[in-house]
ROTORKOL-539191 format. One record per residue (C-alpha): residue in one letter; residue number from 1; x, y, z. Coordinates in steps of 0.02 Angstrom, whole numbers, plus 50000, padded with zeros to 5 digits. Example, Ala and Ser with C-alpha at 12.3 -4.5 7.8 and 13.67 -1.06 7.14 Angstrom:
<nodes>
rest A; nr 1; u 50615; v 49775; w 50390
rest S; nr 2; u 50684; v 49947; w 50357
</nodes>
This chain:
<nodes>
rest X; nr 1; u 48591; v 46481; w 50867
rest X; nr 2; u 48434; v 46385; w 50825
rest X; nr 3; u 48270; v 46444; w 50862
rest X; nr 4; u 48183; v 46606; w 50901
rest X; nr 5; u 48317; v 46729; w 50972
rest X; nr 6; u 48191; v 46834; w 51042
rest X; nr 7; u 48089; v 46708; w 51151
rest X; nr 8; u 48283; v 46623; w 51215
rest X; nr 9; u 48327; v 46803; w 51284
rest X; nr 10; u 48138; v 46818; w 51343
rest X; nr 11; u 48179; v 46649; w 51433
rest X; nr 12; u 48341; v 46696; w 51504
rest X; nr 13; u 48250; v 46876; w 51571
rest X; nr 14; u 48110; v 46742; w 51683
rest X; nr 15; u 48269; v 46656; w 51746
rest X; nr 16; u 48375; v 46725; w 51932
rest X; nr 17; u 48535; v 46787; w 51866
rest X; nr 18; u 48637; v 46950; w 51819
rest X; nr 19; u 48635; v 47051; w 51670
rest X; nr 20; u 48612; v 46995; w 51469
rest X; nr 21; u 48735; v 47077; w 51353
rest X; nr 22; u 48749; v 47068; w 51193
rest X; nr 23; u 48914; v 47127; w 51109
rest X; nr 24; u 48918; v 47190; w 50931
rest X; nr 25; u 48776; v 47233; w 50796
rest X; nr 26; u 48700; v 47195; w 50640
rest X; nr 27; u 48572; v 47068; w 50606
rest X; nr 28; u 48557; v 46982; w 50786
rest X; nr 29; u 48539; v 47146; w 50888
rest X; nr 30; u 48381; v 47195; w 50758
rest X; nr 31; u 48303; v 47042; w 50792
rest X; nr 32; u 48333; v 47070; w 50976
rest X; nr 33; u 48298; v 47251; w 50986
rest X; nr 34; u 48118; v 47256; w 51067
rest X; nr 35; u 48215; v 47171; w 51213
rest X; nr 36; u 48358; v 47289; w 51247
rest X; nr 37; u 48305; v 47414; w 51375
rest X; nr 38; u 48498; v 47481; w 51384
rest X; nr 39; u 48621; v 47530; w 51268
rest X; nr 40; u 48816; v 47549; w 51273
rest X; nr 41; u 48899; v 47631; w 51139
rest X; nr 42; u 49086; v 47657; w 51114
rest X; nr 43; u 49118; v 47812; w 50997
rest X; nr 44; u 49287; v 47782; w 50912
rest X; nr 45; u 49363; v 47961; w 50852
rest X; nr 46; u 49415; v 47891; w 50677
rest X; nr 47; u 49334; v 47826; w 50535
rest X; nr 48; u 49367; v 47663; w 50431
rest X; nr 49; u 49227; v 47620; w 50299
rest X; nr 50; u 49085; v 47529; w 50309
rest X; nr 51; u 49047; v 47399; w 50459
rest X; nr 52; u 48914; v 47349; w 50561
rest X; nr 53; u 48765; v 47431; w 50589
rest X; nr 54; u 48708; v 47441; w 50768
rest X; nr 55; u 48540; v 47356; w 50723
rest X; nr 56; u 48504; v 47296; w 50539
rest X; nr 57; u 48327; v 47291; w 50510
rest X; nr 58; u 48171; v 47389; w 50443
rest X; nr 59; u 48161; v 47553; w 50519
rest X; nr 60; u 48087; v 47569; w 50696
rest X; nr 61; u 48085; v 47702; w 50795
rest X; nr 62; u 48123; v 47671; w 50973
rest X; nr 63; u 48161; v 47817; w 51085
rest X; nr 64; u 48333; v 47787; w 51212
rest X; nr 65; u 48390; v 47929; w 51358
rest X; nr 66; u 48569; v 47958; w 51382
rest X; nr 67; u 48629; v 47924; w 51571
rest X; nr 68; u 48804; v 47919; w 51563
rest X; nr 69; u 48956; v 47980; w 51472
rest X; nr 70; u 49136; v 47926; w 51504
rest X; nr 71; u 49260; v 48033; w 51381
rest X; nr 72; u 49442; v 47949; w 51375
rest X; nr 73; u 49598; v 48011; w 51346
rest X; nr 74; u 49609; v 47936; w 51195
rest X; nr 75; u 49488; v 48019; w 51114
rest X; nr 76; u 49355; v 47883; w 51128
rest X; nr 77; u 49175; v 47904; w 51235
rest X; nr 78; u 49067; v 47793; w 51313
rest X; nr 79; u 48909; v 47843; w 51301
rest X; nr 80; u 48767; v 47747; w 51412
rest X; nr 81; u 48586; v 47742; w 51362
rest X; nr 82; u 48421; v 47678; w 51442
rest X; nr 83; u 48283; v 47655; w 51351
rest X; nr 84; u 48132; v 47758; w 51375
</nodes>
């Protein structure tokens, strides 16, 4: 994507339309993080090394409230965050 990411998703926000979702992490969701006012966060019960970071970026406190969780049988849980 060329550009500023931030002022394209500020764009998108001014525009009629549904929800913006971003799916993964890493270096794209820090850039974007002042605009994310909801977080969705699959907890997988197993580990595998290193991988993504949620956000990759200096550290910046930002305070999120958990609304919903959604335990499977699996194991795994959904865990649903607004921010605030």
């Amino acid at each position: 994507m060329a550009g500023d990411p931030v002022a394209f998703v500020r764009e998108l926000k001014r525009q009629p339309g549904g929800d913006i979702w971003l799916c993964g992490g890493g270096q794209l969701a820090g850039q974007l993080l002042p605009e994310v006012d909801e977080l969705v966060v699959r907890l997988n019960p197993f580990l595998v090394g290193s991988g993504v970071p949620i956000v990759d970026r200096e550290f910046d406190s930002r305070r999120f409230r958990l609304v919903e969780t959604r335990p499977f049988d699996s194991g795994v849980v959904v865990l649903r965050y607004l921010a605030g």
